[in-house]
C-alpha positions in Angstrom: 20.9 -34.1 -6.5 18.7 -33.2 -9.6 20.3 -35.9 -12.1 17.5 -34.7 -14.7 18.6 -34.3 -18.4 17.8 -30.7 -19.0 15.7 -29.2 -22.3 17.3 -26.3 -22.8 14.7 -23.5 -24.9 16.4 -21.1 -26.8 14.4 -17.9 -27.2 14.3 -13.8 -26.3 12.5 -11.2 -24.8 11.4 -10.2 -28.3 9.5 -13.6 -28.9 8.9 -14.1 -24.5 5.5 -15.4 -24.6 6.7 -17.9 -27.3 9.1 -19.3 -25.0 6.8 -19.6 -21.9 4.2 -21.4 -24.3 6.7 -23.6 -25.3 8.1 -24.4 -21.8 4.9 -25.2 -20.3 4.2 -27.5 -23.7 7.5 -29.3 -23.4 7.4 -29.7 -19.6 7.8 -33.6 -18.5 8.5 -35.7 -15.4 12.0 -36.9 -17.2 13.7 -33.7 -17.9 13.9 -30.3 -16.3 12.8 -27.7 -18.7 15.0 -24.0 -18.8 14.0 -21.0 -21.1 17.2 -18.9 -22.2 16.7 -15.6 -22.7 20.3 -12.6 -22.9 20.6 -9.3 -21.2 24.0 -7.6 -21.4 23.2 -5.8 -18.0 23.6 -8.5 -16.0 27.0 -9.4 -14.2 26.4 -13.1 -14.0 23.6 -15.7 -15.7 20.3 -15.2 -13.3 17.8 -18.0 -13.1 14.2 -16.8 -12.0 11.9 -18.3 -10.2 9.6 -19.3 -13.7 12.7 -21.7 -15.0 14.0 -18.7 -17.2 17.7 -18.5 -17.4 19.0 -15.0 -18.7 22.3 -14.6 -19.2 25.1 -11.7 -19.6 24.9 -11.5 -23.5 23.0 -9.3 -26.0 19.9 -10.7 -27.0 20.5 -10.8 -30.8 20.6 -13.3 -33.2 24.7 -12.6 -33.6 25.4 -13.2 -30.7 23.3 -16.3 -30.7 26.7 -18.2 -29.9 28.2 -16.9 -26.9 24.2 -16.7 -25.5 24.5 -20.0 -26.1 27.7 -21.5 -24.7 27.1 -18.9 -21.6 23.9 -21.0 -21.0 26.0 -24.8 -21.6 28.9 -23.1 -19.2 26.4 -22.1 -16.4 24.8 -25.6 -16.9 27.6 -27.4 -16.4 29.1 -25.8 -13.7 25.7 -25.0 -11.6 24.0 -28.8 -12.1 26.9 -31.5 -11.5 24.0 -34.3 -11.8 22.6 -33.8 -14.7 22.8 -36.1 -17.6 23.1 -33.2 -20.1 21.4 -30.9 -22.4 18.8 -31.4 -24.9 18.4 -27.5 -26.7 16.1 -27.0 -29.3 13.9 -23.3 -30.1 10.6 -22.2 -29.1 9.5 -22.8 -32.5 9.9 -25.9 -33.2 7.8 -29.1 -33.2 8.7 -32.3 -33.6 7.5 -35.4 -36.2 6.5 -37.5 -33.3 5.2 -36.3 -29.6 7.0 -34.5 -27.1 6.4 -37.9 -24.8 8.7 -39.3 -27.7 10.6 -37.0 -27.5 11.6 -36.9 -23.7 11.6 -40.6 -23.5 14.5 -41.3 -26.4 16.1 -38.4 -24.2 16.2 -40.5 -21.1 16.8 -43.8 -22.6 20.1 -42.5 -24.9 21.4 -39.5 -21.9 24.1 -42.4 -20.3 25.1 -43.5 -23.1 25.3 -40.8 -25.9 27.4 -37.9 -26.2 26.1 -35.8 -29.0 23.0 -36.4 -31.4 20.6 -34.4 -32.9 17.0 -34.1 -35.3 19.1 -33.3 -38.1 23.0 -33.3 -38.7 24.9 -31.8 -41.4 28.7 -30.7 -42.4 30.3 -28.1 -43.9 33.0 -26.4 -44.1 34.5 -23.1 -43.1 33.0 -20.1 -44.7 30.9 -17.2 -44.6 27.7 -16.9 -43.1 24.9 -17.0 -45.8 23.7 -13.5 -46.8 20.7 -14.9 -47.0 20.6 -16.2 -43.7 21.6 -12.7 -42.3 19.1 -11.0 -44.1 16.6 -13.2 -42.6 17.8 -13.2 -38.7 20.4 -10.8 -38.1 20.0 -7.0 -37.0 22.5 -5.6 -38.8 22.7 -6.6 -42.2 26.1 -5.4 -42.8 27.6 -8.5 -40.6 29.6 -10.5 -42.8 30.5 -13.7 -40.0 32.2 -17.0 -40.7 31.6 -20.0 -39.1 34.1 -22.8 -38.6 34.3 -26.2 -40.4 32.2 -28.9 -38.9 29.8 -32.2 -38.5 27.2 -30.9 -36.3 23.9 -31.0 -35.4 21.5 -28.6 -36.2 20.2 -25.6 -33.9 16.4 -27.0 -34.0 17.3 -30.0 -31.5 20.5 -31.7 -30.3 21.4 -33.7 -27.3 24.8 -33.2 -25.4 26.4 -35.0 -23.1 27.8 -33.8 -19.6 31.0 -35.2 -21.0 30.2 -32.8 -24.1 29.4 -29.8 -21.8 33.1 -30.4 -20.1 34.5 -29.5 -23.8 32.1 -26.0 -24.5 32.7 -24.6 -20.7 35.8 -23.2 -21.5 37.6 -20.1 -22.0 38.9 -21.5 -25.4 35.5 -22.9 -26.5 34.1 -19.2 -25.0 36.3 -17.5 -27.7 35.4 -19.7 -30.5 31.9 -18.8 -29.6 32.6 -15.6 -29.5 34.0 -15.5 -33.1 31.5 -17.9 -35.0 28.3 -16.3 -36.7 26.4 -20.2 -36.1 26.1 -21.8 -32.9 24.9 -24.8 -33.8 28.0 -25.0 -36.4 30.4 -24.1 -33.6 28.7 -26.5 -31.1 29.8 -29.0 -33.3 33.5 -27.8 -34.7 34.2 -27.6 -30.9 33.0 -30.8 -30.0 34.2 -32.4 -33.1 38.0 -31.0 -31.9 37.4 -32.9 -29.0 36.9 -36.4 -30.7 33.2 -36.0 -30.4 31.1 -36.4 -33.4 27.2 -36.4 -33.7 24.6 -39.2 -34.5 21.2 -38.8 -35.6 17.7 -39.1 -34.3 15.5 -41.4 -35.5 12.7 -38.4 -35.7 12.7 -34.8 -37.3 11.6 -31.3 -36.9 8.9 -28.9 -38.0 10.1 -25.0 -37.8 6.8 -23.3 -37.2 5.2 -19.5 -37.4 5.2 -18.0 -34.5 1.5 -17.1 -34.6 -1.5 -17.9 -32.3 -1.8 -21.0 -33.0 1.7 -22.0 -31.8 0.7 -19.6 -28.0 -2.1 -22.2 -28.4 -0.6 -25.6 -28.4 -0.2 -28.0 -25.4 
C-alpha cells in the first residue's frame, strides 16, 4: 500500500490551470501530490486520472470548509497507508525549496500530528468584512468562525491520527457552519487534544499571473 504523505492543493475550476502548474511544480518522489477542486453535481468525491480530486461541494470560497474536510474525509477513508496530509494553495511559495519542503514532510510525518508555515489564535467571532470583500461571492455573508490555535490555510501538516478527528459527521457539521477552514481545522483538532507546532520555514502568497503558470 501507497504509505506516501499526501500534498494536498487546494484550488478551483476558476483558477484550474493554477492548480495544474502548481501540481506539476510541487510533484516529488516523497509525497503523492492531489489537486482539490468542488462540484456540487457530483454524488460522491471523484478522483481523475490527472491527480485532481473534485468533490460534492460548491466551488466557492464559503464553502471553502466543507470542500475541505470532504477532501481530509475521502483521504482518510480511501488511503489507510498514508502518513497524512500536507495542504497548502496553488498560490503559494515557500521561503526555502519545495525539496525542503517535501523532505521536513517526510522526516516529521511519524512523529507529528499537526504543524504548519504559520500558526495563530483567536477567538470566536465574525468573519472579517474585509476578508469577505476580498474572497467571498456574496458580500452579504456575515460567517463566524470558532475559537482556536491553528495553523494557517497557506500550509499545514496533519497527521492520520489528525484526519481520524476531521472525518466525522460532527467535525462535518462544524465545517459546515465555520466561514474559515483553516480556523476550524484547528478548533476541531484542538477539541481533540491536538494543538499545532510551527515550521521552521514560511510562506510567500503570490499573484496569480504568468509568471506563477511559469515556475517549475
Amino acid at each position: 500500500m501507497d504509505s506516501r504523505p499526501v500534498l494536498l492543493i487546494a484550488g478551483c475550476r476558476k483558477y484550474l490551470p493554477y492548480l495544474e502548474a502548481a501540481m506539476k511544480r510541487m510533484r516529488r518522489p516523497g509525497w503523492r501530490v492531489i489537486g482539490l477542486m468542488g462540484d456540487p453535481t457530483l454524488a460522491a468525491p471523484v478522483l481523475n486520472g490527472r491527480g485532481i480530486l473534485t468533490v460534492p461541494v460548491e466551488d466557492t470560497y464559503e464553502r471553502l470548509p466543507l470542500k475541505l474536510q470532504a477532501a481530509y474525509t475521502w483521504i482518510y477513508e480511501n488511503m489507510p497507508a498514508a502518513a497524512g496530509v500536507f495542504k497548502t494553495d496553488e498560490d503559494i511559495l515557500y521561503s526555502v525549496s519545495i525539496d525542503e519542503v517535501c523532505g521536513y514532510v517526510v522526516a516529521n510525518a511519524p512523529t507529528s500530528d499537526y504543524w504548519g508555515l504559520f500558526v495563530g489564535s483567536c477567538n470566536e467571532a465574525p468573519v472579517s468584512e474585509a476578508r469577505i470583500a476580498l474572497r467571498f461571492d456574496d458580500k452579504t455573508l456575515r460567517p463566524r468562525h470558532q475559537t482556536a490555535v491553528y495553523c494557517y490555510g497557506a500550509g499545514y501538516w496533519m497527521s492520520r491520527r489528525a484526519l481520524g478527528a476531521i472525518a466525522t459527521p460532527a467535525a462535518r457539521a462544524l465545517y459546515a457552519e465555520s466561514g474559515l477552514e483553516d480556523v476550524c481545522t484547528g478548533h476541531v483538532l484542538n477539541t481533540a487534544g491536538i494543538f499545532p507546532t510551527k515550521a521552521p520555514f514560511d510562506y510567500i502568497e503570490v499573484a496569480r499571473d504568468d509568471k506563477l503558470l511559469r515556475l517549475r
